[in-house]
N, C-alpha and C positions, 0 to 999 in steps of 0.2 A: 774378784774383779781385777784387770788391767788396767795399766795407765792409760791406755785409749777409748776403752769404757767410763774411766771418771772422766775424763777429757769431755766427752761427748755430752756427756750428765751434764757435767759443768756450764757449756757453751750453750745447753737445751733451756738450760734454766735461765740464765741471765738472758736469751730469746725472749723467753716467756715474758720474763720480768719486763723485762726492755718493751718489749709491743703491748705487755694489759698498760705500764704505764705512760705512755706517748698515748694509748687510747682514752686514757682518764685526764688528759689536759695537762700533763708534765712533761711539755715540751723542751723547756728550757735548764738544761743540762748544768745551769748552776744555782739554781731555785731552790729553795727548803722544798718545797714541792715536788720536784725531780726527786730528791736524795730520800725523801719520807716515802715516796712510791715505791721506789726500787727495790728501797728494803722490806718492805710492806709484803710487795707481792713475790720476794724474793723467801721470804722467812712462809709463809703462809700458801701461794701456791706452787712455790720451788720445793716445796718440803712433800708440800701434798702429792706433786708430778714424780719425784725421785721414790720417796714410800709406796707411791702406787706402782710402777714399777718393779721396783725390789722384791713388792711383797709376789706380782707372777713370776719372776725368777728363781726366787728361792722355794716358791711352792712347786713352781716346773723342777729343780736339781734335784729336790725331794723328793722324787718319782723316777729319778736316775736321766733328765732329760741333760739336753746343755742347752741354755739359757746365757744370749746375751743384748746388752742395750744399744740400739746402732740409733744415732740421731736422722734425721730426713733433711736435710739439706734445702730440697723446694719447700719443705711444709715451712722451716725456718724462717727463708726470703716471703713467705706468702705470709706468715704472722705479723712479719713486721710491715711488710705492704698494703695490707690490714686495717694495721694500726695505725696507720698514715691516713687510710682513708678515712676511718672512724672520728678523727679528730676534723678532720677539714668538713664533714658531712652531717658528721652524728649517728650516721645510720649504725646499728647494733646488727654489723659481720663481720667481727672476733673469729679467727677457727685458730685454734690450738690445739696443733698436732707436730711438736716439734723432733718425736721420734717416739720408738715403742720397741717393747722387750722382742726377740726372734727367738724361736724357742725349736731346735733340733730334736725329733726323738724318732725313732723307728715307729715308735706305735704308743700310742696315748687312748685310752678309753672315753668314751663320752664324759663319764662322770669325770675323771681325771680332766681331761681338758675344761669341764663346769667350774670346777673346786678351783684351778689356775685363773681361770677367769675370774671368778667371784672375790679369789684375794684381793684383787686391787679396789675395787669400793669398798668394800668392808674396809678397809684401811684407813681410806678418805673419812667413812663413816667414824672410824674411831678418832681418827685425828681432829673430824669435826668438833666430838664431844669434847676434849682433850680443852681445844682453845676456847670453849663454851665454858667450860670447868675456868681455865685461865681469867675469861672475861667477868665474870659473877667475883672470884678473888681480887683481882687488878682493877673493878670499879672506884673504889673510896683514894686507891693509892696513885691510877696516874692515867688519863683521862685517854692521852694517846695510845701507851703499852693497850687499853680496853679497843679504845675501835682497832689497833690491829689485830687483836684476839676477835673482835666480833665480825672480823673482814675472815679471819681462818676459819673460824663458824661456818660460816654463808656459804665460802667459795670450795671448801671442802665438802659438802653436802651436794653442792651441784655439778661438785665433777664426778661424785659418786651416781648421783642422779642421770647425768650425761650418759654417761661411762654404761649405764645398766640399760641404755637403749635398744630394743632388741632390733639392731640394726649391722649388718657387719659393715668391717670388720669389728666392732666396739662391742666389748666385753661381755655386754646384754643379750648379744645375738647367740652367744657359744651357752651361757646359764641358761637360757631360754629354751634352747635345744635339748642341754642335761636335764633341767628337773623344772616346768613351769609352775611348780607352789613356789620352791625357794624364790622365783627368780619374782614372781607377783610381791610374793611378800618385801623383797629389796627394795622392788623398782616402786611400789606403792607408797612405805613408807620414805625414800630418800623424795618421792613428789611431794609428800604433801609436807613431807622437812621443808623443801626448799619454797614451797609456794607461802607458807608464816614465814618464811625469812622475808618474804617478797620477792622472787624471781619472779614467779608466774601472776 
């Protein structure tokens, strides 16, 4: 990666962060509340946004493509406009779309472009487990470190969830095309993960 690919990572995330948290009531930029958000959604969907990501990049280079991450600019300003609205309304329209992998190749197979797809929820999916693992340890020891591991739980599941909609351009639509057992078996299990977390 280049320095205008972390550039762009960098500026995508702290977006993210900045509009989920102005939309959860941490308006005020010197608040324990502000600084506990940031990090929150900064460590848990920053993490999850960049690893989902990466994981189609390096699966696209591994198939000799070129793969790189270019941020969206409008989807950016529209996050955080969003997020402005969300707070003054309440209404739940969040879109979080602050950029996405481009992936160059002459010629890519179904399955090949499925498998690139599929990387990135399975990722989310593992990262889910990972801070699920975290939160079950970090119960007895520190009350906060636990609800941010059970915030990377939740919100990792549902962006894998998201993600597996067979709708383009998003992830689901290209697995959906490749192979519909894998793509049922994903998008089943990351629904009915996220509906016991309480999403749905």
């Amino acid at each position: 990666m280049d320095g205008d690919e972390i550039l762009q990572l960098l500026i995508s995330v702290v977006a993210v962060a900045l509009s989920l948290t102005l939309a959860s009531g941490g308006s005020d930029t010197g608040s324990s509340d502000f600084i506990f958000y940031m990090c929150a959604f900064t460590l848990t969907v920053g993490l999850g946004f960049v690893l989902h990501e990466m994981a189609h990049k390096f699966v696209a280079m591994s198939y000799g493509a070129r793969a790189t991450f270019r941020a969206w600019t409008a989807g950016l300003f529209l996050m955080l406009a969003l997020a402005i609205v969300v707070r003054m309304t309440g209404l739940p329209i969040m879109f979080l779309a602050p950029g996405a992998v481009y992936i160059y190749a002459t010629r890519l197979t179904k399955e090949q472009s499925g498998i690139i797809s599929i990387a990135g929820p399975l990722t989310n999916i593992a990262l889910s487990a990972i801070f699920f693992i975290s939160a079950v340890i970090l119960l007895p020891i520190s009350e906060t470190a636990t609800k941010i591991a059970v915030l990377g739980t939740s919100v990792n599941m549902f962006l894998a969830f998201f993600n597996m909609l067979p709708i383009f351009p998003l992830d689901g639509s290209k697995v959906f095309f490749w192979n519909r057992t894998i793509w049922l078996a994903v998008f089943g299990f990351t629904f009915i993960a996220s509906s016991f977390m309480g999403f749905f």
